[in-house]
Each structure stands twice: as C-alpha cells, then as structure tokens.
N, C-alpha and C positions, 0 to 999 in steps of 0.2 A: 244771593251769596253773602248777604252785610249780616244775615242773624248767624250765620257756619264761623264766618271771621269772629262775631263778638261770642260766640263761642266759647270757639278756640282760647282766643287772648283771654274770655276770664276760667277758662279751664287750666291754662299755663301759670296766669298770676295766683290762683290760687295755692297750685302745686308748688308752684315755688316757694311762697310764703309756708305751707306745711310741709315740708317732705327734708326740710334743713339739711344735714351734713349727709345723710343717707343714701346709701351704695348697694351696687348688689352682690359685691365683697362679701358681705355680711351674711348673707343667705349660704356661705363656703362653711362645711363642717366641720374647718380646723381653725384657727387663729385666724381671724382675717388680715389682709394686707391694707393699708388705704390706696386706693389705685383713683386717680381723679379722674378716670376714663371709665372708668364703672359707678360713677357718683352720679343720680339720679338730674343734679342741680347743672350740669354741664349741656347736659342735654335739654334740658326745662329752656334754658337761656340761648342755646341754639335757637330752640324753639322759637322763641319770642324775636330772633334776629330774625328770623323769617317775614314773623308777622310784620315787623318794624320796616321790613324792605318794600314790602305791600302797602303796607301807610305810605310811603314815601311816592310807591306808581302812585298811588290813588291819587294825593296831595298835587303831581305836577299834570295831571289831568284834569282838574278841575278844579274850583273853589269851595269855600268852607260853604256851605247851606247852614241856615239857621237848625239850632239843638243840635249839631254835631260836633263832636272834640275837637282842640285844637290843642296844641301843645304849649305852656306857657312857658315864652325864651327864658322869663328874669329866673325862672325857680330852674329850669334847665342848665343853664350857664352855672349857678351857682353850684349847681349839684357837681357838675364835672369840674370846677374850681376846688371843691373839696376832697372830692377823690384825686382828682390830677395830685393835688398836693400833698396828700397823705402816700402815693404811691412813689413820690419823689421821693419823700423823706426813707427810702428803703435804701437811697442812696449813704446816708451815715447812720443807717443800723450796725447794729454790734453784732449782730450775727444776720450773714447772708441766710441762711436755711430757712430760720424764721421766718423773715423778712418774704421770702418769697413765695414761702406757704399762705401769709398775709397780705400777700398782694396779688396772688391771686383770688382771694377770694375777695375782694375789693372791687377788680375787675369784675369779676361777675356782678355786684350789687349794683356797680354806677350804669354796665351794660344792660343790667335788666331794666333799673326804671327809668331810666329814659329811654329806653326801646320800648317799652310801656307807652310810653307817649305818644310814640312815632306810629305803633301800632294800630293805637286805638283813631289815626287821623280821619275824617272824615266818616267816622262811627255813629251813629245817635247815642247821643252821651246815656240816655238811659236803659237800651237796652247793652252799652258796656258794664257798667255798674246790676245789673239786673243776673249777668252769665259769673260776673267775679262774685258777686255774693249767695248766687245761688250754688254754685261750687262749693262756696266755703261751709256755707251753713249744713249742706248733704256730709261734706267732709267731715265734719266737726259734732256735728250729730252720732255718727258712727264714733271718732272717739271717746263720746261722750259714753254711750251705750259703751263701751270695751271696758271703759274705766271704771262702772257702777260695777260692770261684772267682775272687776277684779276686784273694788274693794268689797263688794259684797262676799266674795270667794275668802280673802284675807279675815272675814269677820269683822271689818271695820277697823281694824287696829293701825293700818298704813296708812303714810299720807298718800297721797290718791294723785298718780301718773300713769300712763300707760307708755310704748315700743319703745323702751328703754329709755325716756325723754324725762328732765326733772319735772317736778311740781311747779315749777316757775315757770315754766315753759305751756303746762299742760295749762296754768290757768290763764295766761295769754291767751290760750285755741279757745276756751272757756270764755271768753270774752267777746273773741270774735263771734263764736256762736252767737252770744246774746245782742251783741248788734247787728248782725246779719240778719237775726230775728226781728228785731225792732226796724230794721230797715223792710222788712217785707210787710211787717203789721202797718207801719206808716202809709206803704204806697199803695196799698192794696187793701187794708184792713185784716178782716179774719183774724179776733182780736183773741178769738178762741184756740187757736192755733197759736196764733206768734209768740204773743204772752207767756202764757205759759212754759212754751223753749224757752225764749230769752231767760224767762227764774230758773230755770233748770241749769244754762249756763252759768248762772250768778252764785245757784245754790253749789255747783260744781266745782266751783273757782276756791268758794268757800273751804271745801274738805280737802283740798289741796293742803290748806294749812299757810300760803304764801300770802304774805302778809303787804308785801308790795304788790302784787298780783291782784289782788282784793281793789288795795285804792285806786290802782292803776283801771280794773274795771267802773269800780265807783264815779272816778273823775269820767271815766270815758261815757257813760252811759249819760252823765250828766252836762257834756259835752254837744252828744245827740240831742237832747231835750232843750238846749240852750239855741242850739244854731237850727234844728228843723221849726222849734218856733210851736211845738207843740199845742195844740189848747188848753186850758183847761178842762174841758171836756175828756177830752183822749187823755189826759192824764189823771185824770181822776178815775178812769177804767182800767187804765195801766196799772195805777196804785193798788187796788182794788183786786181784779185779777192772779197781780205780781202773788200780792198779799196770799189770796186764796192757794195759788198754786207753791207758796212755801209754805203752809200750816199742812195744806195734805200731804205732801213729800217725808214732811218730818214728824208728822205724826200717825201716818196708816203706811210709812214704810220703813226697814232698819237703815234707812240713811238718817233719821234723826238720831240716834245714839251716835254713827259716828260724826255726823256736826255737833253735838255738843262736847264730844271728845275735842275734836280737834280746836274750836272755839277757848275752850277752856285751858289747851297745853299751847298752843300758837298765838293765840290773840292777849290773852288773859294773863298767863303764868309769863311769858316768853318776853312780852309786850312791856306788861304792867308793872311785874312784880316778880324780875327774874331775880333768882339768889343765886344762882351756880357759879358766881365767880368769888375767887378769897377776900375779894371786896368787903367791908362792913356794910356798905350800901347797895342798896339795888339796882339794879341798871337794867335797860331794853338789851335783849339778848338778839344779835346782828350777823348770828351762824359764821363767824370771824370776818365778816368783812370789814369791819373796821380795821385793820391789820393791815387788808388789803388798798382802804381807802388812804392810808397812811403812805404806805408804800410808793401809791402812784401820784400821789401829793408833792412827796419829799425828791422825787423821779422828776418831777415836770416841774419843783423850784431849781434842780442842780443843771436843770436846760431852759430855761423858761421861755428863749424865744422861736427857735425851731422846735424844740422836742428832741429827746434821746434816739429818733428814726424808727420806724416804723417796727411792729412787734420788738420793741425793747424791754418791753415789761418780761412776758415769758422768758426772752432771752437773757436775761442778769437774774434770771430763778428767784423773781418775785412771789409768779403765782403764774396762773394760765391765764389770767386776765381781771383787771380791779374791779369787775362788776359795776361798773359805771361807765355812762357813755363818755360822758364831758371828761371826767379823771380821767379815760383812754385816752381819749384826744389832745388833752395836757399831756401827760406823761410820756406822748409818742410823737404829737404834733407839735406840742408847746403852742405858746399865744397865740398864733401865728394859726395854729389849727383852729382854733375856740373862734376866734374873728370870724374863719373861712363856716366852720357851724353854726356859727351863727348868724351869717349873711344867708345861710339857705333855709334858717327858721323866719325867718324876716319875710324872705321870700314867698315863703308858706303861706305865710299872714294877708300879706299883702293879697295873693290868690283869695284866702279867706274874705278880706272884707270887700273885695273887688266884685267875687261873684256871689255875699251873702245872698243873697233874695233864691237864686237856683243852687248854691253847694248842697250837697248831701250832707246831712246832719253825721249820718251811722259813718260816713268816709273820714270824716273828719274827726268824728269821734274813735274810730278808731286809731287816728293817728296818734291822738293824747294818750290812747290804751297804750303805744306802743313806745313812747316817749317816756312817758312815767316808767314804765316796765323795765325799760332801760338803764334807769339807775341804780337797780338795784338786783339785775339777772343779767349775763350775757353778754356775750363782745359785740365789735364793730357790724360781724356778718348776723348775728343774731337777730343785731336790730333792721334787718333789709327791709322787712315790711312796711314799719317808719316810711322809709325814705319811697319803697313802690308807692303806697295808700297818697304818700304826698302829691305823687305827680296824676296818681290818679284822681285824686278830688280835684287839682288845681283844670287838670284838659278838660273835665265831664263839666268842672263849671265855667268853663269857657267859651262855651257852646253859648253861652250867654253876652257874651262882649260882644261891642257894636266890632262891624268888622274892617281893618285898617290893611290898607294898601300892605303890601309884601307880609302877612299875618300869616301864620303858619297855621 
C-alpha cells in the first residue's frame, strides 16, 4: 500500500502546485461567480488532510526505518509562526473582505505544506520525490505541448502562455518541467530523453518573454548542478546535448523566429535599451512594477513594525498586489513579518546543509526557481510551491538524520 500513498501524496502536491486559483465556475457559459466551494484547490488540500492523518496512524505505530521521511520540527514551527502571524494581522486590516479573502487563502498554503510533511511520514523518501516529479513533469510536458500549439497557431507573434495563466506563471511550470527532467536524467540516466525535455523547458521559458522567469530558471538549474554534485562527466553531456537539442528546435523548426523575436523585444530592447519613457535616458523597462515596488515600500515605512494587516495593499487601491514577496510581507506584516520570513529561510538552509550528502539537488533547486520568481510575479498564494518544495526537500532528506529519541 506505501507505492498507492506516495502516489497519491505526489499526485495531490503536484496538483496543487498547478491547478492555482481554478474552479469549475469557469467551465458556466455565463460570467462566472467565484464560489470557493467549486475551486479545485479546496479539495486538493482536503485531499492532503487525509493523507496527512495517515502519516500521523503510521507515525504512532511504529518508528522511523532508515530512507524514510520524517518531518523537520525547526522548518515546521517556523512555517506556522509565519502564517499564524500573518493571519493575525487580518486583525488590523483596513478592510475585513480583503482581509479574509486572504486569509483564507493562507490557510490553505500553511495547511498544505505541512500536511505535506505529515503525509509523506514514514514513506521512502525516494519513491515520495519520484510520484511528485513524475506528476509534474507528465503535467507540464502537456502544457508544454498546448503552448507550442498556441503559439505556433498565433504565428509566433505572442508571448507564449497557455489556460488563461500569465507568461510568468507559464515560465515557472517551464522550469519545473526542466528540473523534474533533470531530476530523472540524474537518477536514472536516459540522457537522451531527459535532456533534451529539460532544453525544451528552458527554450519554453524563453518565448515567454519573462525576463525574471528566465533567471529564476537559470539560478534554479544551476542550484541542482550545485547541490546533486554533478560530474564533470554528466555535465559535459548535459552541455552538449542541452546545446544540440537548442540549435535543432531553433533551426529546423518555426520556434526559432519566435525566440529571436521575443530575445530581441523582451531581453534586448526592454532590458538594455528601452526608450519609451519621456526620459532623456534609457532605462530597464519593469512593465510598471516599479510603481508598485514604491508603493508597498512607502506602505511598510508608514507601519514598519506590524504592517498595515493583512491584504492592505489591495485594500487602500494600490494594486492587487506589489509583485514581490519580501515588499508584501513589509507592506502587510511589517518587520515583524520579514524576521518571521526569514526565520523560515534559515530554517530551510539549515535542512539544506544538514542533509547536504542525500537532499535532492532538482527539490531544492526548485525551491530558488520559486524564490527568485517571487520577486518579481505573484502574491503570497502564488508563491505556495516555495514553501510545499520546502518541506518536501527538507522530510525526503531527513530520512538521512541519525535517529533521536521522540523524532518525528
């Protein structure tokens, strides 16, 4: 019954990670309503209470066996420190409705990863990590394929998203693909397979045109190469490969015209050498988030030690949110928040150097995918994968810690 559970759990955490705000509202042939009771994400996190109850029999039946999960208390505690506290501060928000639109959905993030944990207890850390990324990578392959067919359909002339989800978003899933790739070529090899997905994701990310989305996969990729410890060998075939499988993409098929479109208006013109403002001078063109970065700046100096409470940004008709994680968490937590953030990246870390020799390079690496991505796409729920990938790297390399009396 342990392969049906690790399954499940990484058929859940995948979905939840992809399937975001999405309801089946939508699927109604008139205006939809938002109904949180028809949001796909309600039930996904049901879901995972289940699993998480089941971690919990298994845990008081027996003890941890070497290679299987455990949950790690330090990054656990922090995580519900941060959510507890950011869900408190809905107590002096400036608008209840807000406020509790955003707190629910908070709820669900802190419920899932750490239900995540609980879940995955007494699992073999490897075939958890094996069911979550082989989920993702089938998922993500298919929107890969929706997206080529749209833009090839478009002529190449759009930036390149698919079910109604922005280009920042799409080249997140684009990222993922590529390390779920790289995570399979590593443990398994099949260098002719994997490789070439993973470029495919990277080239993907690319045509998007998202310019944070790009470094965010760059750092991540180079995050996995960093912590699995790669060879030389395996990465002189990776280069190689990579290499091969981006000159054929872009020269024997019509996505090379539109990567050098979009290369040339998003990287180049946008990046390097934008003119469109009244400016004399040129400046990196920030699709107004600079406005926004202002905003939630000058938000989080006029509260700087609680925070304005929870969704106050939207609520005093800023914006719908400053596209930054840290600026949110100022702006709505104040200092007081950034500490409690920052005690859960600490936390992270500490997991990281603890179980270096066994973490997942691709876990981990995509956790930097998800971290960088976040300062520059997205609010607090956006970023949930962040904080699941966290607790999942930290329990799969836990399976590694010598094992201490009352250890979860």
């Amino acid at each position: 019954m342990s392969w049906i559970r690790c399954a499940g759990l990484g058929f859940i955490a995948a979905l939840y990670v992809l399937a975001g705000r999405w309801g089946f509202h939508r699927l109604a042939s008139t205006s939809p309503q938002p109904d949180p009771f028809l949001e796909l994400r309600l039930w996904i996190v049901m879901g995972g209470l289940v699993l998480a109850t089941m971690g919990l029999v298994h845990r008081a039946h027996r003890a941890t066996r070497p290679g299987e999960s455990r949950l790690d208390p330090r990054l656990s505690m922090a995580l519900l420190l941060f959510f507890g506290y950011l869900c408190v501060s809905a107590l002096w928000a400036p608008d209840v409705g807000f406020a509790l639109g955003k707190l629910y959905e908070l709820v669900l993030v802190v419920v899932m990863s750490v239900g995540f944990g609980l879940a995955a207890l007494r699992q073999r850390a490897e075939r958890v990590l094996d069911a979550f990324w082989a989920v993702v990578v089938a998922a993500t392959a298919l929107l890969a394929l929706t997206g080529v067919r749209q833009l090839l359909g478009d002529g190449g002339g759009a930036r390149l998203a698919v079910l109604g989800g922005g280009p920042n978003i799409f080249a997140r899933l684009m990222g993922l693909l590529a390390l779920g790739a790289l995570y399979f070529w590593y443990r398994r090899g099949q260098a002719w397979l994997w490789i070439p997905l993973a470029a495919t994701g990277v080239l993907l990310a690319l045509l998007t045109g998202s310019r944070g989305g790009t470094a965010a996969i760059i750092a991540g990729v180079a995050t996995f190469l960093v912590v699995a410890r790669v060879p030389l060998r395996r990465f002189v075939l990776l280069s190689v490969l990579a290499t091969a499988a981006f000159a054929v993409a872009t020269t024997l098929s019509p996505l090379g015209k539109a990567l050098n479109r979009s290369m040339e208006e998003r990287f180049l013109r946008l990046t390097l050498k934008y003119a469109g403002s009244s400016d004399s001078e040129s400046k990196v063109y920030l699709s107004g988030r600079e406005s926004l970065y202002a905003a939630a700046y000058e938000l989080g100096l006029d509260n700087p030690v609680a925070g304005a409470g929870l969704a106050a940004f939207p609520a005093l008709g800023l914006g719908v949110y400053p596209h930054n994680l840290f600026l949110e968490v100022f702006c709505e937590g104040g200092a007081l928040g950034l500490v409690l953030l920052a005690w859960v990246l600490l936390a992270f870390l500490r997991s990281v150097f603890r179980g270096w020799r066994d973490i997942d390079g691709a876990t981990v690496g995509a956790v930097v995918l998800m971290l960088l991505g976040s300062q520059s796409s997205g609010d607090l729920y956006d970023t949930r994968a962040l904080f699941l990938l966290m607790v999942m790297a930290a329990c799969t390399s836990s399976s590694a810690y010598p094992a201490v009396q009352g250890a979860t």
